[in-house]
Structures are given as structure tokens and as C-alpha cells.
N, C-alpha and C positions, 0 to 999 in steps of 0.2 A: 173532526174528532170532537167529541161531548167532554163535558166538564163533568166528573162524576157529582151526583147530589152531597151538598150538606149533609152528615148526620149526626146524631146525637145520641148520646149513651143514656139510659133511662135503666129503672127498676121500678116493681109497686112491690110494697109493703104496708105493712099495717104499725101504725106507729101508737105507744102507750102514752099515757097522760103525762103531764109538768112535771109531779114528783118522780114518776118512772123514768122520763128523761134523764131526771138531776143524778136520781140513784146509779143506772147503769154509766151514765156519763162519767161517775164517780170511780168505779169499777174500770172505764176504759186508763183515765187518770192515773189508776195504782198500775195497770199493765205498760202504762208508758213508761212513771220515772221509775217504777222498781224491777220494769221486765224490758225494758228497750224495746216496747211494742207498741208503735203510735198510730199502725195501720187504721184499726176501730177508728178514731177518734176523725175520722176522714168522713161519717155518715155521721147522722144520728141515732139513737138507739130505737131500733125496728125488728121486727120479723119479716124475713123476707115472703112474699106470696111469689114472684115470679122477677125469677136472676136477671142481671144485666143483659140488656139489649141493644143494638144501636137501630136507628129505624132514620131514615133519610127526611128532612124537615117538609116534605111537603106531605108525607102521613099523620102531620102532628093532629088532624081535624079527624083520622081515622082511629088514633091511639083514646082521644079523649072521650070518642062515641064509645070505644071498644069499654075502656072502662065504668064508663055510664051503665053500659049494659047490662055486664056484671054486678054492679052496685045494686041497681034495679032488682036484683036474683036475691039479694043479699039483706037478712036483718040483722038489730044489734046483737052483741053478746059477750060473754066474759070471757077473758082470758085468763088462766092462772099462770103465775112464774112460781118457779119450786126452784131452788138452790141452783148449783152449777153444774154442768157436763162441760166432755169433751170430743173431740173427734179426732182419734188417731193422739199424736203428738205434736198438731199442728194448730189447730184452733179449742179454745176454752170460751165457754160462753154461758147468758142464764139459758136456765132450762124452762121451756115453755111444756105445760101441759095439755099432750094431742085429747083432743074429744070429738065429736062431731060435728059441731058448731065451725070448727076452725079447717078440720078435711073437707067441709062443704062449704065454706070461704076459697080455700085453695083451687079446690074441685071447678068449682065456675067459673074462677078469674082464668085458670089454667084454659079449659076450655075455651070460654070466649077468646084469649088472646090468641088460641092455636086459628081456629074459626076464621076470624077478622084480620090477623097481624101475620097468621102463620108461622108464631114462635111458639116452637113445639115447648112442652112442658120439661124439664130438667129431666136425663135418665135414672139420677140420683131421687129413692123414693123423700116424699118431703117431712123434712124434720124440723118443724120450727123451734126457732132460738136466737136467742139475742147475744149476737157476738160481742165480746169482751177484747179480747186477742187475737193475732193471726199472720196469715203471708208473713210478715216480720218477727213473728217471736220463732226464737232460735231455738233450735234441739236442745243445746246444751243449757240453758233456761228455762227450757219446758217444764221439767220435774218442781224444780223450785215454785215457779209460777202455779202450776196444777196442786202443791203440795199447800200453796194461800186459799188460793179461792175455793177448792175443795172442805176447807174449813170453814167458810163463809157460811150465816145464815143468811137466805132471801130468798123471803115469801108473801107475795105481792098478789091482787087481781085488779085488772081494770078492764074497761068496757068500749070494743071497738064497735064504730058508729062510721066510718069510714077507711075507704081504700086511697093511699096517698101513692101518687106517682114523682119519685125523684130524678133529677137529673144530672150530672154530673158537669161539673164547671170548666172542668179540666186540671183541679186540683181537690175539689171536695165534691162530695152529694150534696143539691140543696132540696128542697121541697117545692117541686112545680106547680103540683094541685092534690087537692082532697075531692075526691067524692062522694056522698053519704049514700050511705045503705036507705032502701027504697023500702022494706017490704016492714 
């Protein structure tokens, strides 16, 4: 009988600069002590390009080609954040502004991974955003919560130059590598 393989829980995302960190990190902060919602505060603040995976450790030389490859596809560009959304009554987050730039970021990483790793793309069309809240914030909290940040201003652009792949610890997301856009 075989020992099934190691594996390991990853995601890629695109991650914002220092101060967008601090701000959204800030944001995750107020959903903790004033909304009993600490899930967020378990990553850093990112948009996701392509959901949680687990992939068995002897892929990890096929995961990192994969994302090279992509990167390669991929130049720099802006992103905008405009105030807050939500989804449903379950997750509140900032709002990223879709353009082209960022559906042909997704568009290639998506592919490549499907390609190379055979992790199909989400059936969920993709809506980037930066979670604030979630899994943990509670229905009956929800309103209160959406009824803060909905009043929030925050309106940010920074400039993504890299696709970053995380890994999960078994208690948080860390940052395994960055890859810079090639073109």
C-alpha cells in the first residue's frame, strides 16, 4: 500500500503596496473587535486571481514554472479600489475596479493553471475584491457591519508588477514567492 503524497494548500493573488496593506489590514481590524469577524485577518490583504488549491509537494517545480509562465503573458498595471461591496450577507469587502488590464491578468493565470496544474478556473464569474469580512461574521451582525463600511470612504490605486503565490501554514496564509510580470 502507498503512502498518499504531501500536499499543500496554495492560492495566487496579486497583492497591493505597504500602505494598502496597513489600510485594508485596518479595515480587517475594525471587522474583528467591532464585528466578531477575525477570519480576513488570517491572509493578507490581496485579490484573489486563482482560489485555494492543494497540489501534492512534488508539483511544487511544476506550480512555479506554471506561474512564470503566466507572469511572462503579463505587464505592469493599475489597479483601482472604490469604497465597499458586498456578497450576499456573508462577505463585505473593498471594491476593486474590473477593467481590462486586470480580466487579462486573470484570463492567463487562469488558463495557464488549467493547462499545466489542471485546476479548472472557479465556476463563479471573477469579481475581484479585497475581503474585509467573512466565513465568521454572523447574520445577525451583518447589517450593523455593512451599515459601517458602507459609509466608509476608500479610494486607492496602486500598481501590480507581480503575481504572488501563498501558502497556507495550517493556521495562516504566508507569502511563498512573487513573480514579476515579464512583458
Amino acid at each position: 500500500m502507498s503512502v498518499p503524497a504531501a500536499q499543500a494548500l496554495y492560492f495566487v493573488a496579486l497583492l497591493p503596496d505597504e500602505q494598502i496593506q496597513q489600510d485594508v489590514t485596518a479595515f480587517k481590524q475594525v471587522a474583528a473587535e467591532q464585528f466578531n469577524s477575525r477570519h480576513a485577518l488570517k491572509s493578507p490583504p490581496h485579490i484573489t486571481i486563482i482560489p485555494p488549491f492543494k497540489l501534492p509537494a512534488e508539483e511544487a517545480t511544476t506550480l512555479v514554472e506554471t506561474m512564470a509562465a503566466a507572469a511572462a503573458r503579463l505587464a505592469p498595471f493599475p489597479v483601482q479600489l472604490r469604497g465597499f461591496d458586498r456578497f450576499g450577507q456573508r462577505v463585505i469587502f473593498v471594491d476593486v475596479i474590473m477593467d481590462e488590464a486586470l480580466r487579462t491578468c486573470y484570463q492567463v493565470t487562469a488558463e495557464a493553471f488549467h493547462q499545466q496544474l489542471g485546476i479548472k478556473p472557479d465556476d463563479r464569474p471573477f469579481h475581484a475584491h479585497m475581503t474585509v469580512a467573512f466565513k465568521d461574521l454572523h447574520r445577525k451582525v451583518f447589517g450593523d457591519a455593512w451599515a459601517y463600511f458602507s459609509q466608509q470612504s476608500y479610494e486607492r490605486t496602486f500598481h501590480v508588477q507581480t503575481l504572488t503565490l501563498l501558502k497556507h501554514n495550517g493556521q495562516r496564509w504566508e507569502v511563498e514567492q512573487d513573480q514579476a510580470f515579464s512583458l
